[in-house]
N, C-alpha and C positions, 0 to 999 in steps of 0.2 A: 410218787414218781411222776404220775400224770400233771400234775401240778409244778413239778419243775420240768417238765418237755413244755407245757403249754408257756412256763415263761420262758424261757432259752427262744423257742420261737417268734413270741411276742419281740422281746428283743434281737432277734436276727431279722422280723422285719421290719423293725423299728431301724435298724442299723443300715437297711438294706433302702428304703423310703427315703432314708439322708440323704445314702449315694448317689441316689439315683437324681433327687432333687439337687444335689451339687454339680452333676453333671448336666445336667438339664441347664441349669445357669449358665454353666463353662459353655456351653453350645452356643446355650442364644448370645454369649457375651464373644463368639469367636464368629466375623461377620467378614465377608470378602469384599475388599474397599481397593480394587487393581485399577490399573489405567493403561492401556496397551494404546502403540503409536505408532502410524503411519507416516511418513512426511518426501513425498515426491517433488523434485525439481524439473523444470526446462528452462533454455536458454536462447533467445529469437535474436541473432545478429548483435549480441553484445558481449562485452570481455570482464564477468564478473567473476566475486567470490560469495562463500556463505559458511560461515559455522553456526554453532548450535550447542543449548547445555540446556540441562534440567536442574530447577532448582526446588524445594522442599522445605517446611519449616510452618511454624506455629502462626503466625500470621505474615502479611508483605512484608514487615518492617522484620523481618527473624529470620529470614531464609537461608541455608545454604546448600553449595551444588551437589547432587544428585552425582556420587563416583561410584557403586556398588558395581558396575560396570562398565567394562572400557568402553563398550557401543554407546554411553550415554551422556557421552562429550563427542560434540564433532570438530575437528579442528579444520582451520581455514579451507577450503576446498576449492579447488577454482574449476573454471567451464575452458582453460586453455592453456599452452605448455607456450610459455615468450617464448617468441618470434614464428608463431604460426598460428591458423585461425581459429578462431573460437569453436567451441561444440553446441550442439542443443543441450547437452547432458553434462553436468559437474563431473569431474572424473574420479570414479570408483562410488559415483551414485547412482548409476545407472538405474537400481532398482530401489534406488530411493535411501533413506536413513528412518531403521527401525531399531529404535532402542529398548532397548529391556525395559519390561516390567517394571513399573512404579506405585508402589501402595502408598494412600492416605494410613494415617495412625491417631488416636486419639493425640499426640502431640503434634502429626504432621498433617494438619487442616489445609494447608495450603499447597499447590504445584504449580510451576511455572515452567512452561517450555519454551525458550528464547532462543531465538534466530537473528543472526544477525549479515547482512549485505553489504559488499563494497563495490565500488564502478570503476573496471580499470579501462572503460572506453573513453573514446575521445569525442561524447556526447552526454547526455545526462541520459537516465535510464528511470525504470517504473518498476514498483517490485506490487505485483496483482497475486493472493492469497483467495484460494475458491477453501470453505470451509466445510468438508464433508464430513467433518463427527457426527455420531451417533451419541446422543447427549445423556449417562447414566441419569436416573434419578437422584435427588440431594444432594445435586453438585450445581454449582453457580458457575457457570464460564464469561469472561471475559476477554478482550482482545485490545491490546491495548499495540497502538503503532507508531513510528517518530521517521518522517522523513519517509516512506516509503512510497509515497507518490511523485517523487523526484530526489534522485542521487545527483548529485552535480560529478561533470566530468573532473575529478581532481585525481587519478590514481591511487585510489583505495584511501584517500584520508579522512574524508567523511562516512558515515556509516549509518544504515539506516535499522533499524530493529523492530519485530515483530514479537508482540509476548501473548501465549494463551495461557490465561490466569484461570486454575481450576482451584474451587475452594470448597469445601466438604461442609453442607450444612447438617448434619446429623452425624455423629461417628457410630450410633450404635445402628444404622440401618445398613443392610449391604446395599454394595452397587458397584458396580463398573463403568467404565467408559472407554470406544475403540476411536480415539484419535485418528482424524484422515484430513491431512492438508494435501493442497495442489499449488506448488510454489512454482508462478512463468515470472520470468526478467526479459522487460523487454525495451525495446528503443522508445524514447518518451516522445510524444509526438511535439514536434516544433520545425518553426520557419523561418527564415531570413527574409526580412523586406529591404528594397530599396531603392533608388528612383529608376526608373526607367529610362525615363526621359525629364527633358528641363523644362518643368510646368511651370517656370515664371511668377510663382507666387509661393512665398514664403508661407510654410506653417511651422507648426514644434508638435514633439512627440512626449508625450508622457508612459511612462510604465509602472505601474503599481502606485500613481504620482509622484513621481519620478522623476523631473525634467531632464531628458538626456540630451538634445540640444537641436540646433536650425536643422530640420528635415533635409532640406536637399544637399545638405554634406553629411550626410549619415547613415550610415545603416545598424538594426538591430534587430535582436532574436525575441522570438516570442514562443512561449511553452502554453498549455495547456492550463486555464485558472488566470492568467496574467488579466491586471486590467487595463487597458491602456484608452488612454485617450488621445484625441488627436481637434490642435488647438490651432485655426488662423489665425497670421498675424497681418493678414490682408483682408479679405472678402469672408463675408460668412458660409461657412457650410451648407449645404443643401443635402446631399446624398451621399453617401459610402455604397456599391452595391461590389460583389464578386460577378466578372464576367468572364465567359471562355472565346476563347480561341477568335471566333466569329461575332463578336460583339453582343451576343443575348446575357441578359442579367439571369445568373443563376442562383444569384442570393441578394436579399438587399439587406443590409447593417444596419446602413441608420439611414434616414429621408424627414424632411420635415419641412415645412414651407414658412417655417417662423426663421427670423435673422438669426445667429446665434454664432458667437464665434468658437464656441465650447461644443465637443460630439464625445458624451460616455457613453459607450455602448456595453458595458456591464463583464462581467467574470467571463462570458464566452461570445467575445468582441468576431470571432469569426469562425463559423461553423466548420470544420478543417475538415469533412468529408465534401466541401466544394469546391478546398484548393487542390484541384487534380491537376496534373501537370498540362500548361497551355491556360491557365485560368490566370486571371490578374485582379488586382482590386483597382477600382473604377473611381475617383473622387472627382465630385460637381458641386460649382460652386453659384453661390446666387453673382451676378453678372454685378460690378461695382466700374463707374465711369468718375477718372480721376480729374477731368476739367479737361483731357488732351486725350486720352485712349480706355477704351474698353476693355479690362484687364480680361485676363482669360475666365473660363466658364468651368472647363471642363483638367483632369489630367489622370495620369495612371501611375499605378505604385508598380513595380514588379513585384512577384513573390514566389521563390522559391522554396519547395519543400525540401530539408532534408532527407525524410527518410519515407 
């Protein structure tokens, strides 16, 4: 009798050792892989839109959209109601767009939270993205962006897109991660140049090289990154400088005491926290005697800031 208690036992902990090692597995094999989202907008003096989707799936190339929840599609959203003024705030985003809960899976290695911009102003715009995630462990984030440093004024037909690419390097570790974007639209900084006055000497204008055609019948816009040059077709260049109101130079562009009828002054051709309103740009040129007159020296571009 003692001899069959002590096997009965034997095998109830034997039976029991399994369990317990089966469960044990199921545990370490049950890992929390969540992704929680914040995503806050403003809107500074512009007439835009924004939606937004989540997408999921085994690697980029296998994705699709994330519908477990209605909060986890945003559909177009605008900052304004036509025929009145824009807001700071998309309307009924006030407190932002927080969508449900998103788990990695051992099939779904990949997430994608896409955003997308349109410009229904009558200026181009800038879509600026401050990134405050909290970055889980075993997760690779990327950002990938198209167009978001300039929307062209076209009423919403261009579009600019923001993607945060999260990809799961481990499926068997836990980890989370608390998404926190701060999405501002704002007025993209640019200016109108054009003559002031009849400076008497022909130059040309280039943009991006570009030839847009004889200066003193022309006017044109320049953005932020533009590269323009500016080319005599008389006298050689001497100086570019920004001056205000009272004639002192409060920027100089380009100077150089060598001839040259060519002036690149590179990706940021003029510092735009010096074109304050009352400021102009100043063009001097090295002095050229044609056999009868002294052609002029000096002339001034106007410049206008739009915004």
């Amino acid at each position: 009798m003692k001899k069959k208690t002590k096997l009965f036992g034997a095998i109830f902990a034997l039976c029991l050792s399994v369990c317990m090692l089966s469960f044990g597995v199921f545990a370490a094999s049950t890992v929390n892989l969540s992704v929680n989202s914040t995503v806050s907008f403003s809107a500074t003096g512009v007439y835009a839109s924004v939606s937004g989707s989540i997408w999921r799936g085994e690697s980029t190339s296998n994705l699709t959209q994330v519908t477990e929840n209605v909060n986890q599609t945003l559909a177009e959203t605008k900052n304004f109601v036509e025929g009145q003024v824009s807001n700071n705030n998309f309307i009924g985003l006030e407190n932002g767009w927080n969508p449900a809960e998103v788990s990695f899976s051992e099939t779904n290695k990949v997430i994608e939270y896409r955003l997308t911009f349109k410009n229904y102003s009558e200026f181009p715009i800038e879509v600026n993205v401050t990134n405050n995630s909290v970055q889980g462990t075993n997760i690779k984030v990327e950002e990938i962006t198209s167009n978001i440093d300039s929307i062209p004024a076209d009423n919403g037909t261009t579009s600019a897109t923001y993607i945060l690419r999260l990809t799961l390097e481990n499926v068997s570790v836990s980890t989370d991660m608390n998404i926190d974007l701060s999405i501002a639209l704002d007025k993209l900084s640019y200016f109108t140049i054009q003559n002031s006055e009849d400076l008497n000497n022909s130059f040309y204008i280039y943009v991006n090289n570009k030839h847009l055609t004889e200066y003193s019948s022309y006017n044109f816009t320049v953005i932020a990154g533009d590269r323009v040059k500016i080319s005599s077709a008389g006298n050689d260049l001497k100086g570019i400088y920004v001056k205000n109101s009272t004639g002192d130079i409060v920027e100089t562009i380009y100077e150089t005491e060598t001839h040259s009828r060519d002036c690149y002054t590179g990706v940021e051709w003029i510092n735009f926290s010096k074109l304050d309103d009352g400021n102009y740009i100043f063009v001097e040129w090295f002095p050229h005697y044609d056999g009868e007159h002294w052609s002029p020296q000096v002339g001034t571009l106007g410049t206008y800031f739009v915004n």
